[in-house]
C-alpha positions in Angstrom: 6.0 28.2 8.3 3.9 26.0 10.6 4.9 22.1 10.8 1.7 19.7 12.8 2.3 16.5 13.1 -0.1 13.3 14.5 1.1 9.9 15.9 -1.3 7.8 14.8 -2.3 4.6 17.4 -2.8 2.2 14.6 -3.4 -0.8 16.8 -6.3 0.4 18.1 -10.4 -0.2 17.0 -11.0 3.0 18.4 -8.5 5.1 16.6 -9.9 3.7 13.5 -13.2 4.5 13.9 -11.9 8.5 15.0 -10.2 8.8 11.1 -13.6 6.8 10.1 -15.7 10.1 11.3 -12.8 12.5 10.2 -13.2 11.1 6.6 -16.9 13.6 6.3 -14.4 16.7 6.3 -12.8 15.0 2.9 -14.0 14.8 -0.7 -16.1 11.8 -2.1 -13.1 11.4 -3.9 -10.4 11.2 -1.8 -12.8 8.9 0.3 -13.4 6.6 -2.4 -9.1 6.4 -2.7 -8.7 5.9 0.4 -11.3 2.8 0.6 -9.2 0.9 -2.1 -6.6 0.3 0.6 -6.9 -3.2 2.0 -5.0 -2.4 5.0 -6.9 0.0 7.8 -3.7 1.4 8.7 -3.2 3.1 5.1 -6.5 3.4 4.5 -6.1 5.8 8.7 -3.0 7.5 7.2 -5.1 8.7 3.9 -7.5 9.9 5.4 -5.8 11.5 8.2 -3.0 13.1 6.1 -5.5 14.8 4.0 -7.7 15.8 7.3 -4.6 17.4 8.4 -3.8 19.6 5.3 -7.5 20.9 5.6 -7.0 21.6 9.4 -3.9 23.3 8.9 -4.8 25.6 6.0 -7.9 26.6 7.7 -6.2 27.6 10.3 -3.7 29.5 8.7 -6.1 31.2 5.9 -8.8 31.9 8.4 -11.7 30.1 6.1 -13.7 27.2 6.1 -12.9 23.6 5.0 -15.5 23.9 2.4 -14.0 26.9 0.6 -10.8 25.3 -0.1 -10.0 24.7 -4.1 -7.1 22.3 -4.7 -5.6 21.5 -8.1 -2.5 19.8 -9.2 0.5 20.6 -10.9 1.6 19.2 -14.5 4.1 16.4 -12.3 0.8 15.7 -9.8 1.6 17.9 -7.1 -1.6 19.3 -5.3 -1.9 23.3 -4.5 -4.4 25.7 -3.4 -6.2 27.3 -6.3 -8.1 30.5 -6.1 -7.1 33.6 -3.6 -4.9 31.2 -1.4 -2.6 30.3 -4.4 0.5 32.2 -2.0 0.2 29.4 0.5 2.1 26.2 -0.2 1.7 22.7 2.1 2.7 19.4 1.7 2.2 16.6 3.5 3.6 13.4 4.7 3.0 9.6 6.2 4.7 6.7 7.4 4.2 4.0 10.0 2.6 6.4 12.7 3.3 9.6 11.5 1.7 12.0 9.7 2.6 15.3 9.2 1.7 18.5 7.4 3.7 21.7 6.6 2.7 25.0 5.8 3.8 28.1 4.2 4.1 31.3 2.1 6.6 29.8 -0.2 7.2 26.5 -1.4 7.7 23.3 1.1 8.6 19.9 1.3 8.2 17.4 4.1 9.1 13.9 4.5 8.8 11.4 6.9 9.9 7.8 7.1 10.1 4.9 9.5 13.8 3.8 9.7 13.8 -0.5 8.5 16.7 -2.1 7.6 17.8 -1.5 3.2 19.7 -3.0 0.4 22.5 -1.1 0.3 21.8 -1.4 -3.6 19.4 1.3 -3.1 21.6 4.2 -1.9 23.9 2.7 -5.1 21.3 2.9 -7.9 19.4 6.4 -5.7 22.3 8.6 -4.3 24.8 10.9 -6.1 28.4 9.8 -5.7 29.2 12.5 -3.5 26.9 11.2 -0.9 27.2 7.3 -1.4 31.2 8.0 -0.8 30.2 10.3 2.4 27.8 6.9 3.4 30.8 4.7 2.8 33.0 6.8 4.9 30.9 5.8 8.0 30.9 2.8 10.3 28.3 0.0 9.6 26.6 0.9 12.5 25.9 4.7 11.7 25.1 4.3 8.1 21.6 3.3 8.3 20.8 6.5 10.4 22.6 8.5 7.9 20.9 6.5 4.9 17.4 8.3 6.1 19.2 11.8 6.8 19.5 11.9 3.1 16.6 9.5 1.5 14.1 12.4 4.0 16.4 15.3 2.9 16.0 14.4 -0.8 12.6 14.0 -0.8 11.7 16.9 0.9 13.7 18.5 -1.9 11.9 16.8 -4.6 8.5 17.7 -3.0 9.2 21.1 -2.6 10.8 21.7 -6.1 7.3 20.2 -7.2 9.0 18.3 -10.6 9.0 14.3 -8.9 11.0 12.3 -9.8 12.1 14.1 -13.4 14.3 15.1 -10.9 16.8 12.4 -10.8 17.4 11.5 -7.0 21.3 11.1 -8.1 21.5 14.2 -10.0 21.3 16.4 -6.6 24.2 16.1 -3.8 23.5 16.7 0.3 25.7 17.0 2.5 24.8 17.1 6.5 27.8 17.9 9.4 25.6 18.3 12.0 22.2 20.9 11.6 24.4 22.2 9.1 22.4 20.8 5.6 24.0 21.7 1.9 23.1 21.4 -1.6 25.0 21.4 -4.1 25.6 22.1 -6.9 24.1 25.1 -6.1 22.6 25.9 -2.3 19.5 27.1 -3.7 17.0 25.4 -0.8 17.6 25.0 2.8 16.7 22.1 5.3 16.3 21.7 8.5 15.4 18.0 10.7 13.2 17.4 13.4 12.8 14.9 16.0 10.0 12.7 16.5 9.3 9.7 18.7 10.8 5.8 17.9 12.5 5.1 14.6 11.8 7.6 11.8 13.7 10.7 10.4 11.8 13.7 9.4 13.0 16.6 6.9 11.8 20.0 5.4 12.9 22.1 2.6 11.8 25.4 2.1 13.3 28.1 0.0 13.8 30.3 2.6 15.8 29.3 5.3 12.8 30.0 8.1 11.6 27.1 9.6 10.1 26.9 13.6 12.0 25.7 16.1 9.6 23.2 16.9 6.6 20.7 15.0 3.5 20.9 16.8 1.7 17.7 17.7 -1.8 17.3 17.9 -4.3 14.3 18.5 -6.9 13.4 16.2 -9.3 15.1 18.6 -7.8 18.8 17.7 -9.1 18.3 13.8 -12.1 19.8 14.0 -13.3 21.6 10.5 
């Protein structure tokens, strides 16, 4: 597995007009999606997401960006069709971030920028098993450990590849440490990585091999 990741400099004309050019490695389509954003900075983390994926399955297939086939699953998930059908990515944005992971099996990613939350939402989202594990924790640590496990789930939803028919509540994790379970049954593994300011990022894989690091790159690196 292979994990890049971009920090986007979203304040900045220039580093709009880099995902600008970076948008000709992209189909017409996924152009014209992106320009029905009305704010620039999603319109940069469209674009650069999907520049990303490309970058990172060239690099990993050996091919070039123009041979790539993509179709979607039944629940919308988008895969590799044709002879790269044993490689699985998925990708991920938020705030600054975006980030891409690759492998032979099936992966999930997720990022997210850590804001304040009704605590209504772990209610009505998390199983009971991990709102009482939340409510065992003092104020102050439970927003941290509110994004261990919104990340953590949806890097399990994303690799499963079923969205949300997959009840967020019908799934329970537990994290003491690196040490990340599933249950019911422990039939994906997890694993969290740090990235810089406020944001948690998680990946699920079926097998239980993940690097030790994410590289980072600069827009600058995607060349196709």
């Amino acid at each position: 597995m292979d994990i890049y990741a971009i920090k986007l400099k979203l304040d900045e004309e220039d580093e709009f007009r880099r995902v600008e050019r970076l948008s000709g490695y992209i189909t017409e389509e996924k152009r014209a999606k992106a320009e029905r954003f009305v704010r620039a900075e999603d319109r940069m983390r469209a674009i650069a997401a999907d520049v990303l994926a490309r970058w990172s399955l060239c690099r990993k297939l050996n091919v070039p960006n123009d041979e790539l086939q993509f179709s979607a699953n039944a629940y919308g998930k988008p895969f590799l069709s044709g002879a790269a059908e044993e490689c699985s990515y998925n990708v991920t944005h938020s705030g600054e971030w975006v980030a891409v992971a690759v492998a032979d099996v099936e992966v999930g990613i997720d990022v997210e920028q850590i804001k304040p939350i009704d605590q209504g939402i772990a209610e009505r989202f998390f199983s009971r098993g991990e709102n009482d594990d939340l409510g065992r924790l003092q104020p102050e640590d439970q927003l941290d450990y509110f994004y261990d496990l919104w990340t953590l789930k949806e890097s399990y939803i994303k690799a499963v590849g079923k969205g949300l028919s997959i009840p967020l509540g019908s799934f329970t994790l537990r994290k003491n440490g690196e040490n990340i379970v599933l249950e019911p049954e422990e039939t994906h593994f997890f694993k969290q990585y740090e990235v810089d300011g406020p944001y948690k990022l998680s990946v699920c894989s079926v097998k239980r091999e993940f690097p030790q690091a994410i590289t980072l790159l600069e827009l600058e690196d995607l060349r196709l």
